[in-house]
N, C-alpha and C positions, 0 to 999 in steps of 0.2 A: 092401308095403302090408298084407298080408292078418297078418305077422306084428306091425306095428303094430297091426292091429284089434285080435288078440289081447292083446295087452298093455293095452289100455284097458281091455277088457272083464274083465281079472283086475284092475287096479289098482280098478273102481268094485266091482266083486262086492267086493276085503278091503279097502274102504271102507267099506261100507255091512255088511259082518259085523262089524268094527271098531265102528259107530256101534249096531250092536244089544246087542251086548255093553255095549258102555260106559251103551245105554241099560237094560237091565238091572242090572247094577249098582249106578250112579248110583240109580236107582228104589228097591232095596232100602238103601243105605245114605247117601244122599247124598255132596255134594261134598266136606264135611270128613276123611271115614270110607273116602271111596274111596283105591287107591292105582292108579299105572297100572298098574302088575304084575298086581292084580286082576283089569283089565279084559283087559289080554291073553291073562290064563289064563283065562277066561269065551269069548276067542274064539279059544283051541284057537294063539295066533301067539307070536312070542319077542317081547319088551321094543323092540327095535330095530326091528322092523317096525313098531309101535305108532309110535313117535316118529317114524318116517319119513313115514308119513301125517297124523299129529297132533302138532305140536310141543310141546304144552301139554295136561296136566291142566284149565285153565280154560279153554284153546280148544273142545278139544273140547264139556264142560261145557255152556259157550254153545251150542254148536248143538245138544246133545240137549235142552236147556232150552225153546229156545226153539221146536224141533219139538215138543215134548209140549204146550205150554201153546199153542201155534198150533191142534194138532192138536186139542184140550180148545178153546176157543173156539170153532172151526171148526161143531163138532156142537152147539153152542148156535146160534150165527149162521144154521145154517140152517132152525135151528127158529123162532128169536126173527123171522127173515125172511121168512117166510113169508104170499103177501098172500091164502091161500086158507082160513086154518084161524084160529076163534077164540082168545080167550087162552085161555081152558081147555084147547082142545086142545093150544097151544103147551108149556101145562103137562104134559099127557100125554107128549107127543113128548120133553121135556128129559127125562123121571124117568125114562121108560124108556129112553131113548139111553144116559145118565149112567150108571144101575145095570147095565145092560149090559157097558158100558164097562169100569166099574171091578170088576165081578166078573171081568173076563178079566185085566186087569191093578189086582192089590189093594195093591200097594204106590204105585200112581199119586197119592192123596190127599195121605198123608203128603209124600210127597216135592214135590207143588207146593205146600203149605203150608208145610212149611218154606222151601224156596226164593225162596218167593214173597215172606215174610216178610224174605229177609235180603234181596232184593234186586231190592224192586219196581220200581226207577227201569228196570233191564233190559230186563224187559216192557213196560213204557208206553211206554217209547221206540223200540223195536224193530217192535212187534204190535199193530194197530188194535185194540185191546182196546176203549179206548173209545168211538172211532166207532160198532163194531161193535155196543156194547149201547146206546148213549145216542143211537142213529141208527137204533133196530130200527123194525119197526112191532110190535113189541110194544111199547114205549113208548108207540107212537103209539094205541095202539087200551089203554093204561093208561090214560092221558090221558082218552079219550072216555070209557071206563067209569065213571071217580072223576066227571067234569063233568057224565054221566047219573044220578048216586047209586047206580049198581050194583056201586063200590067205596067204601069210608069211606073206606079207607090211601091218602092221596095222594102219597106216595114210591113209586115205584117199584121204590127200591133194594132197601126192607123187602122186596117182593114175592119178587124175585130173594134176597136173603142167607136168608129163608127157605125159599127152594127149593133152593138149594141145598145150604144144613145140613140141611135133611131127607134130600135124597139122601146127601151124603158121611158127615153125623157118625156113622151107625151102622158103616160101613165104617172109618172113622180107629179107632172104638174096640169092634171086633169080637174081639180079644182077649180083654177084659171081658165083653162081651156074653157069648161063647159059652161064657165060664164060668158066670157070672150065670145062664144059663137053663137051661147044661148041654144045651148043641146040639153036635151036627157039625155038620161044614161045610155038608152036605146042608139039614140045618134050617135052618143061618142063608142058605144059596143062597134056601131057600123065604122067607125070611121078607123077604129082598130082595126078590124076582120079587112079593110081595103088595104090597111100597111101593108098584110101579108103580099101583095102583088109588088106595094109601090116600091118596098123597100129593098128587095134584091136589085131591080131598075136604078134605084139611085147611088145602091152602093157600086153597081157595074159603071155607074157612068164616071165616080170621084174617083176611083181604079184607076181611068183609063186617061183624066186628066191631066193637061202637062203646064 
């Protein structure tokens, strides 16, 4: 019994170093770009151990896929759900969770934009994506604010795609940027951590424009 235990508890540990690896990876180069060999030498095992736990390049794929963009939603949903904290703060909450987020992992953007792009039926069918935003009570309290005139924009969606290209587009093209301004990393980290302030201010003000 006890040497079965063992054997579970080594088979989900080089599961789960397997599915870091491959989410690493995967993140830096995507699906096209990656090879399994890659992934196996990222988690330190031979080729054959790899295929024994994951038969498939696209299997695997599928479940780092869909844990990161669950995961990325997940920290929206709990902002956007919240029945205690106005929309502005809700806006607070996404900019700093998101910039957070993506400063610890910078390759995260890219990679679910492209992804996202090649194969959105995946996510919609899979991941309450859009219960989760089109059922928030930030909608709901969008709603009351446009019908009170303390928003002009009556899509919601603008609301959200703005907030979100605020938060990610500096990070997708930090490249540029930090030539452009001739930053280290250090500068452009600060110049993140100050979005958290700027960016509820400017989405409160594109809200309010007529």
């Amino acid at each position: 019994m006890a040497k079965n235990k063992t054997a579970e508890n080594l088979d989900a540990t080089t599961e789960e170093k397997i599915k870091e690896a491959a989410r690493v990876v995967f993140h830096k180069k995507g699906f096209a770009a990656t090879r399994t060999r890659d992934i196996a030498e990222e988690a330190g095992i031979n080729l054959a151990l790899l295929n024994y736990y994951f038969r498939s390049k696209g299997r695997l794929f599928e479940i780092i896929m869909l844990e990161t963009v669950s995961g990325f939603i997940q920290t929206m949903a709990l902002a956007l759900n919240d029945e205690e904290t106005t929309l502005e703060e809700k806006i607070r909450r996404v900019a700093s969770a998101y910039i957070d987020l993506i400063s610890k992992e910078p390759d995260l953007p890219i990679f679910m934009l492209s992804e996202i792009r090649n194969n959105p039926d995946l996510l919609l069918h899979k991941l309450p994506i859009k219960q989760t935003i089109l059922g928030s009570v930030f909608f709901r309290q969008h709603l009351a604010a446009v019908q009170e005139g303390k928003i002009t924009e009556p899509n919601p969606l603008h609301f959200l795609m703005n907030l979100i290209g605020l938060i990610m587009f500096p990070f997708i093209a930090s490249p540029m940027l930090k030539r452009l301004g001739d930053l280290q990393d250090k500068d452009f980290d600060r110049l993140m951590q100050e979005r958290k302030k700027l960016i509820p201010l400017w989405i409160s003000a594109m809200m309010k424009a007529k």
